[in-house]
C-alpha positions in Angstrom: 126.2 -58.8 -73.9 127.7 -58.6 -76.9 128.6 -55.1 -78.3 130.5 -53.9 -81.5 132.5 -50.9 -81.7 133.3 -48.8 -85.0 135.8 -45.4 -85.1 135.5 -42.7 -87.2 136.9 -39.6 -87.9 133.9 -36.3 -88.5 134.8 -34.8 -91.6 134.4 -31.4 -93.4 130.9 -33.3 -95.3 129.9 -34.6 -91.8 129.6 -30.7 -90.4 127.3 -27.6 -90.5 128.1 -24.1 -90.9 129.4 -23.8 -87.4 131.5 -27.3 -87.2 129.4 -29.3 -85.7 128.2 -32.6 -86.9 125.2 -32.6 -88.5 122.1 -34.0 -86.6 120.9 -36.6 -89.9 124.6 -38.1 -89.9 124.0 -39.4 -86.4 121.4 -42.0 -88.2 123.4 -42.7 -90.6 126.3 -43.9 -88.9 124.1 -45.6 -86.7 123.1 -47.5 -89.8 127.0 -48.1 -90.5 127.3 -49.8 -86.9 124.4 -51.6 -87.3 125.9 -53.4 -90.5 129.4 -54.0 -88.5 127.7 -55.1 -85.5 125.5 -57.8 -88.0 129.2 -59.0 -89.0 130.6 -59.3 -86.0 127.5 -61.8 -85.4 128.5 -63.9 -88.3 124.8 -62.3 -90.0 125.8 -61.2 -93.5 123.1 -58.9 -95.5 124.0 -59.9 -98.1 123.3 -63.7 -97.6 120.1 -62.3 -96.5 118.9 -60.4 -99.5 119.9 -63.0 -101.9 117.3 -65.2 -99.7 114.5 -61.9 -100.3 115.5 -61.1 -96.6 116.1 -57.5 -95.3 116.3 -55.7 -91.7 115.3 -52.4 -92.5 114.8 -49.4 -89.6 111.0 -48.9 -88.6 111.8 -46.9 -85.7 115.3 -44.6 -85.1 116.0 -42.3 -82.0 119.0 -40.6 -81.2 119.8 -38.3 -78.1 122.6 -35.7 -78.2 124.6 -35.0 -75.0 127.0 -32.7 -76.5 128.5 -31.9 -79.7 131.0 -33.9 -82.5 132.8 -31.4 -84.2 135.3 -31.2 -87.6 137.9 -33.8 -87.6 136.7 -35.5 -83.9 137.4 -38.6 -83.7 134.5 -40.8 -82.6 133.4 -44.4 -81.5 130.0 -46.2 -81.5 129.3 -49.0 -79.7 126.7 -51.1 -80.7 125.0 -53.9 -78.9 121.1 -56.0 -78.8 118.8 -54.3 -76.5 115.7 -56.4 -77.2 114.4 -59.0 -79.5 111.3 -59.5 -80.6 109.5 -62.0 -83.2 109.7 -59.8 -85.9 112.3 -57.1 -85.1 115.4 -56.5 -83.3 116.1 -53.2 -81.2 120.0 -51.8 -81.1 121.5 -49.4 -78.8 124.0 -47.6 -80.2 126.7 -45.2 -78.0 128.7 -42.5 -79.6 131.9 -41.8 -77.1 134.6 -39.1 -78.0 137.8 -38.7 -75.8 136.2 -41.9 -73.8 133.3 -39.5 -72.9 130.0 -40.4 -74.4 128.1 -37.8 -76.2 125.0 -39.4 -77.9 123.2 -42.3 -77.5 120.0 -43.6 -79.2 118.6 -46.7 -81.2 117.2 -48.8 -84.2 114.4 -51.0 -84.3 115.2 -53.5 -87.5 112.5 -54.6 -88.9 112.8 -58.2 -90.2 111.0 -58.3 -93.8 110.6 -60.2 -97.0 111.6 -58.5 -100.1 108.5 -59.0 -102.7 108.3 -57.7 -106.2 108.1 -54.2 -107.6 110.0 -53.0 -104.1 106.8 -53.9 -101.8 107.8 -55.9 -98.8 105.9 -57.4 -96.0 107.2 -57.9 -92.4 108.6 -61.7 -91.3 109.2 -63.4 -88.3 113.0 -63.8 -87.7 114.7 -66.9 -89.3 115.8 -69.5 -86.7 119.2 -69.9 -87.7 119.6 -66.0 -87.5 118.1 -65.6 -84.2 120.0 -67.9 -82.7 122.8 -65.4 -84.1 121.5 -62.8 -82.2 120.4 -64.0 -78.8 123.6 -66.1 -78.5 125.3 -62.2 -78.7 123.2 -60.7 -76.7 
């Protein structure tokens, strides 16, 4: 299985009141792997909008063992859990120090882009899910 790892470093921004990182940023880094781990693939969004493609989240979970705090230094590690005709589901792992301290995942929605921002849900493309189940 295939899985794609990103650093980071938890900034002043990234933190509450008491230091500790705050809950929402969890998703949104998860949404930062998630575009790395499409890379590493050979996917590229943006190919994919310019075709009227998108993989937005339906569905986002996150778990949190133990705290990130001010200027922590993490890692996620991203990889395919399950693929589906019209979605893919990714695991993602936040690690510091080597120990992990959240986990959780994304259900990527495969959709076509219509006019005036509607959009309506698509199987996968062939060519991309070949992408994905030859890394999972």
């Amino acid at each position: 299985m295939k899985t794609n790892k990103i650093a980071m470093k938890i900034r002043w921004g990234d933190v509450d009141s008491a230091g500790v990182a705050y809950y929402p940023n969890y998703f949104f880094w998860f949404s930062v792997a998630a575009d790395e781990f499409f890379k590493s693939i050979g996917i590229s969004l943006k190919d994919l909008l310019n075709q009227k493609l998108g993989f937005p989240t339906g569905e986002a979970h996150c778990r949190f063992i133990s705290p990130a705090l001010y200027d922590d230094d993490i890692e996620i590690h991203t990889s395919v859990k399950d693929v589906k005709k019209k979605a893919i589901v990714l695991e993602h792992r936040v690690y510091k120090d080597r120990v992990q301290i959240a986990d959780g995942f994304e259900v990527r929605v495969c959709v076509r882009l219509m006019s005036e921002g509607r959009m309506e849900s698509v199987g996968i493309p062939e060519d991309v899910l070949r992408q994905i189940e030859s890394n999972k």
